[in-house]
One Martini backbone bead per residue (centre of mass of N, CA, C, O) as a GRO file, in nm:
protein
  178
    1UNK     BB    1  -3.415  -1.331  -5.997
    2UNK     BB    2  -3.378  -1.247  -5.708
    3UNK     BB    3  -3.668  -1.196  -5.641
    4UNK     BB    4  -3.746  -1.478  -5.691
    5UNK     BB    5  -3.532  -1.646  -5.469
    6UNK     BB    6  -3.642  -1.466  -5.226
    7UNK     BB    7  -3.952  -1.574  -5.244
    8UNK     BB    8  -3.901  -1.838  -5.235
    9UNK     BB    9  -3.777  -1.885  -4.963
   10UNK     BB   10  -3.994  -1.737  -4.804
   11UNK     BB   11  -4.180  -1.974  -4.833
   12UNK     BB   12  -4.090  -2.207  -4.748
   13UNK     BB   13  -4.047  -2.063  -4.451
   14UNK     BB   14  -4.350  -2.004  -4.406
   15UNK     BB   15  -4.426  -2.291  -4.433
   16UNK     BB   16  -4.327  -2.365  -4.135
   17UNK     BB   17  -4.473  -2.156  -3.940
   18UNK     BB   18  -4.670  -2.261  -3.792
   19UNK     BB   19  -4.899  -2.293  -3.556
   20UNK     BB   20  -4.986  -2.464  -3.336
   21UNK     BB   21  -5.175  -2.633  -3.149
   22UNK     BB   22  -5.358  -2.652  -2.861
   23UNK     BB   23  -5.255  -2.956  -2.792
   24UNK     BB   24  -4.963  -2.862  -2.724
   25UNK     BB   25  -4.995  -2.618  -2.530
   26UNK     BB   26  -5.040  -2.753  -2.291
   27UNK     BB   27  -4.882  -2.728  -1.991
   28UNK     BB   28  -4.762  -2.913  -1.759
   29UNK     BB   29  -4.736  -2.860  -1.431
   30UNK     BB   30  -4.535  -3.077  -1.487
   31UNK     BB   31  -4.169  -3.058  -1.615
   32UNK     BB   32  -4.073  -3.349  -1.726
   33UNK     BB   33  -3.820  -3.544  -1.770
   34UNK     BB   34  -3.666  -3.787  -1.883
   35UNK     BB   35  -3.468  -3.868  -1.719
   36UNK     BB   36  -3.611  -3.887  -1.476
   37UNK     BB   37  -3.860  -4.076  -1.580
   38UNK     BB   38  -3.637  -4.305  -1.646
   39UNK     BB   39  -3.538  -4.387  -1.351
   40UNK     BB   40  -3.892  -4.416  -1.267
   41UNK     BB   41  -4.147  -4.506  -1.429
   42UNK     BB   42  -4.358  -4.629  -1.218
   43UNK     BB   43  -4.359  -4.322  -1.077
   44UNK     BB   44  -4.464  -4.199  -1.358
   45UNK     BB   45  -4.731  -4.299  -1.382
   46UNK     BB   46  -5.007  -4.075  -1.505
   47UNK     BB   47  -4.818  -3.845  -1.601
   48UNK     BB   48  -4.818  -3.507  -1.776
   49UNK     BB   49  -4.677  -3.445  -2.106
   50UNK     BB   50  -4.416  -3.260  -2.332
   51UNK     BB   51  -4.323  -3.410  -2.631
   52UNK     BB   52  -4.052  -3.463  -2.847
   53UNK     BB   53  -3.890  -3.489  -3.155
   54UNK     BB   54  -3.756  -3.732  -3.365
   55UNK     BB   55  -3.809  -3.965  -3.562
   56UNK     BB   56  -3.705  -4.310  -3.573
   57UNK     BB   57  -4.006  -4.498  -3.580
   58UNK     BB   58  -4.290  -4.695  -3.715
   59UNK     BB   59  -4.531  -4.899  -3.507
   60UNK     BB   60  -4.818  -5.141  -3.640
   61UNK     BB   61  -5.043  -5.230  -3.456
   62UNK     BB   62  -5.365  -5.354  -3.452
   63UNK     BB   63  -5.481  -5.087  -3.226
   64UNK     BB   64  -5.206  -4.899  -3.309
   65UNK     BB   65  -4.939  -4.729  -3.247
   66UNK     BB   66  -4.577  -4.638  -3.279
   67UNK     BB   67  -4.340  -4.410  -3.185
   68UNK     BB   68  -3.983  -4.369  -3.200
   69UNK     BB   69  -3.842  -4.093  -3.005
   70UNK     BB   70  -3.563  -3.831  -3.013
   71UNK     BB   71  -3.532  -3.606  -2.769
   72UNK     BB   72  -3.625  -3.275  -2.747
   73UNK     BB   73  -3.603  -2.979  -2.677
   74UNK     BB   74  -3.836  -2.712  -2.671
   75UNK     BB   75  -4.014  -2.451  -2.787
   76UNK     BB   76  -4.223  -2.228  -2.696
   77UNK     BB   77  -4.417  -2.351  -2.938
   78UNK     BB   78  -4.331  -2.664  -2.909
   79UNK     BB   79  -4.133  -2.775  -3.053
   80UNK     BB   80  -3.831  -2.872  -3.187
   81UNK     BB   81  -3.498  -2.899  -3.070
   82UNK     BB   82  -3.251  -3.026  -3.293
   83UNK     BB   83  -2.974  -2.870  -3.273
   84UNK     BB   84  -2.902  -3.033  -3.036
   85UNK     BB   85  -2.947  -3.259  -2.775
   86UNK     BB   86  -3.031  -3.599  -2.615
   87UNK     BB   87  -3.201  -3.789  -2.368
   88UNK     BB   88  -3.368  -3.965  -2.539
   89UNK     BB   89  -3.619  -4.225  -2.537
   90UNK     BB   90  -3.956  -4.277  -2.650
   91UNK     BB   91  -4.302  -4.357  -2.669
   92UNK     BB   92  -4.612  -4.267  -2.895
   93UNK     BB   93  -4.912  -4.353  -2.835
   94UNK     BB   94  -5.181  -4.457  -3.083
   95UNK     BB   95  -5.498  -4.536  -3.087
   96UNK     BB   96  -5.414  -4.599  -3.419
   97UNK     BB   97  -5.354  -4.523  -3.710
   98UNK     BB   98  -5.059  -4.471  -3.863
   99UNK     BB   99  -4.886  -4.306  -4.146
  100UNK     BB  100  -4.539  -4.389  -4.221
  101UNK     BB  101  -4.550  -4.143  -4.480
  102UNK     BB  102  -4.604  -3.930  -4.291
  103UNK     BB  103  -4.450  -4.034  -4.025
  104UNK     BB  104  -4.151  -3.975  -4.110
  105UNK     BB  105  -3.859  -4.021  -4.044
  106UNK     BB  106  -3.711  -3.717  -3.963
  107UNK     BB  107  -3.964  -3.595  -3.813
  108UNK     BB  108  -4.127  -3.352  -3.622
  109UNK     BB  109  -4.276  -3.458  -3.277
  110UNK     BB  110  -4.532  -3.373  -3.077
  111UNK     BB  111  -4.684  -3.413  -2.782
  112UNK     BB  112  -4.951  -3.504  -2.537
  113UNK     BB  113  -4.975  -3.712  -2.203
  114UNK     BB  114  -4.935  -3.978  -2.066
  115UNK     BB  115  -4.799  -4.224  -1.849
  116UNK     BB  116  -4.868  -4.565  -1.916
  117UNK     BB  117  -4.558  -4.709  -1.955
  118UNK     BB  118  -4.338  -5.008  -2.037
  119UNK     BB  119  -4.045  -5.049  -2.264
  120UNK     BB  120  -3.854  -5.297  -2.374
  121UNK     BB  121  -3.558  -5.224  -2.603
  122UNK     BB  122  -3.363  -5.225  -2.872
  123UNK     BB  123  -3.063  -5.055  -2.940
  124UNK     BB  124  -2.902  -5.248  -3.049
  125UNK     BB  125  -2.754  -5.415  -2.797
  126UNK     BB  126  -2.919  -5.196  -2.613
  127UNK     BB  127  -3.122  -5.246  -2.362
  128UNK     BB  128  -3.424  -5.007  -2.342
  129UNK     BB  129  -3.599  -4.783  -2.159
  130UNK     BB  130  -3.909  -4.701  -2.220
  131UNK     BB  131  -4.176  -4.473  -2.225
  132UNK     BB  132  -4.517  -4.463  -2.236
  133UNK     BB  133  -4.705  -4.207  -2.473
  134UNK     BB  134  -5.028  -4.119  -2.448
  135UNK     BB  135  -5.218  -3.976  -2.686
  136UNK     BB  136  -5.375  -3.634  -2.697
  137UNK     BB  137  -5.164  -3.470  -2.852
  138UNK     BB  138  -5.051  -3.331  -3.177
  139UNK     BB  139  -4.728  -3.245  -3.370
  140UNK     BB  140  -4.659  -3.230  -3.719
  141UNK     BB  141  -4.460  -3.122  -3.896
  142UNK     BB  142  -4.517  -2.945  -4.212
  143UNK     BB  143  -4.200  -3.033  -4.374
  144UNK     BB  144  -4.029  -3.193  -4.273
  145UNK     BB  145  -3.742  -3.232  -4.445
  146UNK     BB  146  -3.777  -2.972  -4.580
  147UNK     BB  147  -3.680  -2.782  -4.335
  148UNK     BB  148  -3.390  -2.875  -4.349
  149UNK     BB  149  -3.334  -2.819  -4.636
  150UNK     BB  150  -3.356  -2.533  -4.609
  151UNK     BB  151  -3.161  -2.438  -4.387
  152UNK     BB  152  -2.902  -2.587  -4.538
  153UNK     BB  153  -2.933  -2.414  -4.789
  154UNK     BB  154  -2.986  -2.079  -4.720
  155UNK     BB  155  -2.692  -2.004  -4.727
  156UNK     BB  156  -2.619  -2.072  -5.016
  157UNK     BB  157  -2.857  -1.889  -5.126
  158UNK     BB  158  -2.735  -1.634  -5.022
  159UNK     BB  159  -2.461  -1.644  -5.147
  160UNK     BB  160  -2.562  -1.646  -5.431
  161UNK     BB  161  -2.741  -1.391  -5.420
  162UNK     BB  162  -2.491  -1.210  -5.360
  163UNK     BB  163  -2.321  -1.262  -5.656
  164UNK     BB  164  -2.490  -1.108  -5.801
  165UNK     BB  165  -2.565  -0.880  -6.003
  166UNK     BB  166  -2.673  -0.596  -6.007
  167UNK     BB  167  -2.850  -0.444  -6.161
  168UNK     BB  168  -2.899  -0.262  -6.479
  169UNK     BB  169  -2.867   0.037  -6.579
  170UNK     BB  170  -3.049   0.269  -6.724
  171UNK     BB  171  -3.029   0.415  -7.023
  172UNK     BB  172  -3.045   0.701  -7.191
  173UNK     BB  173  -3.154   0.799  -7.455
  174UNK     BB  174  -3.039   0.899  -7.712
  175UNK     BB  175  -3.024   1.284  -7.666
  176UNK     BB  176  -3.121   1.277  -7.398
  177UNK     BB  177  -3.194   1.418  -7.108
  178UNK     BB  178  -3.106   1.402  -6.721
   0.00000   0.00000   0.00000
C-alpha cells in the first residue's frame, strides 16, 4: 500500500515535470520588468518580453483572445514562480481563439512576444493599466490546478506515509530453523 501511494505521488509530480518549448526558452535580449514598462508602456512598445504568471480572466473577442494574467517572476525552465508576491497584470493577446476551458483561471502559463499597445480596465473599481503582449510563443502548465492540488496535498501525503506501519515481518514457518 505504501509503495503504491509513493508511486503514485511520484507520476503525479513527474506529470508536471515536463520541459517548456524552444517557444518560450529564448530569453528577450532586455529582460524588462513589468514595473519598469508599465511607468511608461508607449516607451517600451515593440520591445520583446518573456512573461508569466497565473490567468486571472480569459476574454475571446472576433479575431483574437486576450488572457489577462497576474505576472510573477520566471524560474530557470522559464514557468513562474507562483509562489512569490506579484508586481501586477499584463495581457497576452492570441490571435485565435483560445478555449477558456483549457486556458482556465488560476492555471501557470508563459508568453514570449512584443509589446504591442496599451489598455485601461477595471480591476474592483481600480482603473489599471494594462501592456498587451502579442504572443509569438507560449507554455500553458501541463497540469494546471492539479499541480497546485498535488503540492498543497504532498506534505499530507508524506505524513500519512511516514504513520503507515512498516510491513510485517514474514516468520519462519513452525519448526524450521532459520
Amino acid at each position: 500500500m505504501k509503495t503504491t501511494l509513493l508511486v503514485l505521488l511520484a507520476a503525479l509530480l513527474a506529470a508536471c515535470a515536463s520541459k517548456p518549448p524552444p517557444a518560450i526558452a529564448k530569453i528577450p535580449p532586455q529582460d524588462l520588468s513589468l514595473t519598469q514598462v508599465r511607468i511608461d508602456i508607449d516607451r517600451y512598445l515593440g520591445s520583446e518580453v518573456r512573461w508569466g504568471g497565473i490567468i486571472s480572466k480569459v476574454e475571446n473577442k472576433t479575431d483574437r483572445t486576450w488572457i489577462e494574467i497576474v505576472r510573477h517572476e520566471l524560474g530557470a525552465d522559464g514557468r513562474p514562480l507562483t509562489g512569490g508576491k506579484s508586481d501586477g497584470r499584463f495581457v497576452a493577446s492570441f490571435g485565435k481563439f483560445v478555449d477558456p476551458l483549457v486556458y482556465e483561471t488560476g492555471r501557470s502559463l508563459t508568453v514570449v512576444g512584443a509589446i504591442e499597445a496599451k489598455t485601461s480596465r477595471p480591476i474592483g473599481e481600480f482603473e489599471y493599466q494594462f501592456p498587451i503582449v502579442a504572443v509569438e510563443g507560449s507554455f500553458l502548465s501541463c497540469c494546471g490546478s492539479l499541480s497546485a492540488a498535488v503540492l498543497l496535498l504532498q506534505p499530507l501525503a508524506l505524513s500519512f506515509l511516514a504513520s503507515l506501519p512498516a510491513s510485517p515481518q514474514k516468520k519462519p514457518p513452525f519448526g524450521s530453523r532459520s
